[in-house]
C-alpha positions as CSV (number, residue, x, y, z in Angstrom):
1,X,63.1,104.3,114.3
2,X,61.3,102.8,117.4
3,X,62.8,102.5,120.5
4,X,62.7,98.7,120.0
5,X,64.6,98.6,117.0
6,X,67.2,101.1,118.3
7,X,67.5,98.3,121.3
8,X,67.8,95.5,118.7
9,X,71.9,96.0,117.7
10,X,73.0,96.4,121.5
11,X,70.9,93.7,122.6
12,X,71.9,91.2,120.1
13,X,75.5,91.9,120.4
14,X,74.9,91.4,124.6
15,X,73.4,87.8,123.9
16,X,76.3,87.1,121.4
17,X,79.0,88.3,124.1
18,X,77.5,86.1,126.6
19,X,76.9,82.8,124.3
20,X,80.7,83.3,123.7
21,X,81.8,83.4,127.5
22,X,79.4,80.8,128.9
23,X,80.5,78.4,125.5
24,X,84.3,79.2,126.2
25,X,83.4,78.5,129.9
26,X,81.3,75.0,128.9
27,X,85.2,73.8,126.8
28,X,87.2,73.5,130.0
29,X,84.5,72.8,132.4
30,X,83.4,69.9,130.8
31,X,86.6,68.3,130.2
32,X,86.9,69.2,126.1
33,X,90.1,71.4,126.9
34,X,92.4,70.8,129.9
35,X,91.9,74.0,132.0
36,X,95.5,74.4,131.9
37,X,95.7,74.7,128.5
38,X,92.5,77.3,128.4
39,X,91.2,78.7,131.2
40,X,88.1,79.6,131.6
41,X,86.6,83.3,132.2
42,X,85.5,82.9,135.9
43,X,89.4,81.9,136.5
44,X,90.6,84.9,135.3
45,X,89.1,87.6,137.5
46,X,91.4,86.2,140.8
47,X,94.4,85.8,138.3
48,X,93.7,89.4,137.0
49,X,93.8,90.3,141.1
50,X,97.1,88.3,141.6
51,X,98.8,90.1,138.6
52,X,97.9,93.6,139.8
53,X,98.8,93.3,143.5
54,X,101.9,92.0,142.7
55,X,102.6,95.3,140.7
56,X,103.2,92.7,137.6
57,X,100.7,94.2,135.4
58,X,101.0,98.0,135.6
59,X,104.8,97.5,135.1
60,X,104.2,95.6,132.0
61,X,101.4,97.7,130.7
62,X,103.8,101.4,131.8
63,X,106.7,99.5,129.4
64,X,104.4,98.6,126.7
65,X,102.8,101.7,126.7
66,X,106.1,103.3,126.6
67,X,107.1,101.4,123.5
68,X,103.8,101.6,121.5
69,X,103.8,105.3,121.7
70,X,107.0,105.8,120.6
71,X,107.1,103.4,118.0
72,X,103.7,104.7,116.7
73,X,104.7,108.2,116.6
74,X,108.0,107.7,115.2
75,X,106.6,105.3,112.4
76,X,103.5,107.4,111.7
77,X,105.1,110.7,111.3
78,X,108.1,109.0,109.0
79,X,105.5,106.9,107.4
80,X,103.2,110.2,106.3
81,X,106.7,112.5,105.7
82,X,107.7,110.1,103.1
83,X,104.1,108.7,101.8
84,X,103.2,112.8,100.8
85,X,106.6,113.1,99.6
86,X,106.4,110.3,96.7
87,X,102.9,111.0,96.3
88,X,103.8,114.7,95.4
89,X,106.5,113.7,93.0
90,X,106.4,111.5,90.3
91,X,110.7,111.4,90.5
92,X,110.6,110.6,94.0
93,X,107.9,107.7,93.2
94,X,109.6,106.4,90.1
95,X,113.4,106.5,92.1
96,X,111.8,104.2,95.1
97,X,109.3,101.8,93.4
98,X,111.9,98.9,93.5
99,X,112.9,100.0,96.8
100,X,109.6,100.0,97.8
101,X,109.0,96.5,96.2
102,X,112.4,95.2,98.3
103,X,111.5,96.2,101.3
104,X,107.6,96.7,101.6
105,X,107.3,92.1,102.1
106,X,110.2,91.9,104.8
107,X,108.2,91.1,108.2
108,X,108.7,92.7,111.4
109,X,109.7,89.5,113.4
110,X,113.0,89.2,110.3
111,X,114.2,92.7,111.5
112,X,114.5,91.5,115.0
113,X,117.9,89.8,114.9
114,X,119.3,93.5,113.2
115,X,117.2,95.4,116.2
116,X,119.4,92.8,118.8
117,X,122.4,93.6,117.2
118,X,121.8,97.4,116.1
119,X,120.2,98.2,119.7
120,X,120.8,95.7,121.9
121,X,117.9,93.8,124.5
122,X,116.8,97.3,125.6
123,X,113.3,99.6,124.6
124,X,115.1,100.9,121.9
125,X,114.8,97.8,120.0
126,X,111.1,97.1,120.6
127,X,110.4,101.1,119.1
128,X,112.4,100.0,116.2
129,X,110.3,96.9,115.5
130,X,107.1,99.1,116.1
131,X,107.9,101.7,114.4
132,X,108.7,99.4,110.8
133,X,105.3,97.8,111.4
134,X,103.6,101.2,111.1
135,X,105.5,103.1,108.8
136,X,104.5,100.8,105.5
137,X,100.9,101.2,106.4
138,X,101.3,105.3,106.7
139,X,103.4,105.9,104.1
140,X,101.3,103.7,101.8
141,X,98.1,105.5,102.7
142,X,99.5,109.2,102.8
143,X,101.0,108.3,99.6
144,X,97.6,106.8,97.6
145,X,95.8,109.8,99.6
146,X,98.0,112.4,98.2
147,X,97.4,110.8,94.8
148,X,94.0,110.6,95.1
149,X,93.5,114.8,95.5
150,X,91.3,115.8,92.5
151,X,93.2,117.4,90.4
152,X,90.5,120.4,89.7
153,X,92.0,121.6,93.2
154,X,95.3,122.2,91.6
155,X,94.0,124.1,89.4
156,X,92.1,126.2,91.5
157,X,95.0,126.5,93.6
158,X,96.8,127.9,91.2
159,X,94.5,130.2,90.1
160,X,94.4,131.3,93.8
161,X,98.3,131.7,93.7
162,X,99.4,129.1,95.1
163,X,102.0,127.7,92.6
164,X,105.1,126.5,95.0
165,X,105.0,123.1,96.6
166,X,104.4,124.5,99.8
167,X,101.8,126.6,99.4
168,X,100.0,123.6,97.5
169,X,101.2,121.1,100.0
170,X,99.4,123.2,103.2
171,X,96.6,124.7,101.5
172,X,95.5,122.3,99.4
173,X,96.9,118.8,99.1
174,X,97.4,118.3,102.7
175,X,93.6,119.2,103.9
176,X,92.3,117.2,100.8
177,X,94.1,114.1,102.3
178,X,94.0,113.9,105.4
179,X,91.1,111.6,105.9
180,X,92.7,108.9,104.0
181,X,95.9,109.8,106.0
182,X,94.1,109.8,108.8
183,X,92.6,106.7,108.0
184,X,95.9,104.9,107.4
185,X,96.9,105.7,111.4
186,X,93.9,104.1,112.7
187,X,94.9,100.7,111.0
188,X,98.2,101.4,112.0
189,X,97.0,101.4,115.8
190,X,96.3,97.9,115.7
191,X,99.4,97.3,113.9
192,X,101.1,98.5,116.4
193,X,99.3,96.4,118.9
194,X,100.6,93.4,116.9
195,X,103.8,94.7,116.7
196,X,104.6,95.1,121.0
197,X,104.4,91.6,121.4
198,X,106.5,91.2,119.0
199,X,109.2,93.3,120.2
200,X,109.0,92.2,123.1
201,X,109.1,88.3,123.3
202,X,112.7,88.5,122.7
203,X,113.3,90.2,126.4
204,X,112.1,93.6,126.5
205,X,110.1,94.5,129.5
206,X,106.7,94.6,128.7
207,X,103.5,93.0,127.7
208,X,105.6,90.6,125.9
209,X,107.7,89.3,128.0
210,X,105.0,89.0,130.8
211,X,103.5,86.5,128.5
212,X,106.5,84.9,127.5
213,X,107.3,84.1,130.9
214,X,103.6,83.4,131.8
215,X,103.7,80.7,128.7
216,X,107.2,79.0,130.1
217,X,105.4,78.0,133.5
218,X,101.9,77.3,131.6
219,X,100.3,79.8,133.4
220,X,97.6,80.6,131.1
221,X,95.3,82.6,132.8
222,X,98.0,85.1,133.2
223,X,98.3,85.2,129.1
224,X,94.4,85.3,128.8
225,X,95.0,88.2,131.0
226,X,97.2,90.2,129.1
227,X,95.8,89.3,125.5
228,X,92.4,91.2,127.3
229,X,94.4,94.0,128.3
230,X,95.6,94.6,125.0
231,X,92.3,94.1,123.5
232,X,90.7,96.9,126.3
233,X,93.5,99.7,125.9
234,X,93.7,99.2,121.9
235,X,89.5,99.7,122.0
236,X,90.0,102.4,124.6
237,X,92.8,104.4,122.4
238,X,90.5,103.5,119.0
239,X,87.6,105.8,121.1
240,X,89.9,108.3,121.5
241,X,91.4,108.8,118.0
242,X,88.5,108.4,116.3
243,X,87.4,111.6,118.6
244,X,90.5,113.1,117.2
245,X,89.6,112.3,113.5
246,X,86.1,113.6,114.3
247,X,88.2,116.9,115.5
248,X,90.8,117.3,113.1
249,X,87.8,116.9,110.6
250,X,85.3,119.0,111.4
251,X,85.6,121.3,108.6
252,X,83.6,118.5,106.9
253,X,80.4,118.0,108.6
């Protein structure tokens, strides 16, 4: 591959990136769009400045964080317990199909009036919101990766001596489905995303309610501002775990 053709990808993306700002910059400029309805991108960077002297924007970002982390965790690590555990055994899968079925279409947003009243307007409603968005897309992957082991494996396993579920479950299923675990808490990082603003519109600190607020006074640069921030930390912590899949996955390459 020639240097040229390495430069082609970047380049092209560059030149879309920029036809995209100076076109969303054109819309209000020109009159299309009332800039208070969209701002354009050179409003944003002293609206941006505004947000973080005023200690506005770390606070909401610290809550957010606070609340994506623990939802993510809580709902990822249930999500996977449960997903390996129906995947494992064909009882456990047959005893919660309908269950599954019940609860797998109810949305997030129809569990907030149960996180008000369970929890109260306080973080540990918005984890509890999160953490429901995750968990289907978890358990659902742990579960079809656990399902998915080749079955020769067994057999090897248990010619090996492996023959009780644990000794199965951490030599052999586990490593064989991980990627596709792994995979499942990727998607589930956007999710998640999704999810905080969700939680929070309803009056938890955070992201959320920043924008919420932002919205009641029509200040949309400041809603511009955060919807970017969550698009910068979610690609910043997408970098990071997919070093951590890389990692964990080694024994691969």
């Amino acid at each position: 591959m020639t240097l040229l053709q390495s430069l082609r990808a970047p380049a092209l993306a560059f030149v879309g990136l920029v036809a995209f700002l100076l076109l969303w910059e054109a819309i209000p400029f020109f009159g299309l769009v009332n800039p208070a309805f969209l701002p354009g991108p050179s409003a944003l960077p002293k609206a941006f400045w505004r947000e973080v002297t005023s200690g506005a924007w770390l606070a909401a970002i610290l809550g957010s964080l606070g609340h994506y982390f623990t939802g993510l965790i809580t709902g990822s690590v249930l999500g996977a317990a449960l997903g390996v555990l129906v995947g494992m055994s064909r009882i456990a899968e047959e005893a919660t199909a309908w269950v599954v079925r019940l609860l797998r279409p109810i949305p997030g947003l129809a569990w907030v009036p149960f996180a008000i009243i369970w929890f109260g307007v306080n973080p540990s409603a918005a984890v509890f919101i999160i953490a429901i968005g995750v968990f289907w897309i978890v358990f659902f992957a742990a579960q079809g990766a656990i399902r998915g082991v080749d079955r020769d494996l067994i057999e090897v396993a248990d010619a090996f001596g492996f023959r009780t579920s644990w000794q199965r479950l951490s030599k052999i299923l586990l490593p064989a489905a991980m990627p596709g675990i792994l995979i499942g808490v990727r998607t589930a990082l956007g999710q998640a995303w999704m999810a905080v603003v969700a939680a929070e519109i309803f009056g938890v600190a955070g992201v959320g309610q920043r924008m919420m607020q932002a919205s009641s006074l029509l200040a949309t640069d400041i809603v511009v501002i955060y919807m970017l921030t969550m698009a910068g930390l979610y690609g910043f912590l997408d970098t990071l775990f997919v070093a951590f899949q890389t990692w964990v996955l080694r024994w691969k390459a």
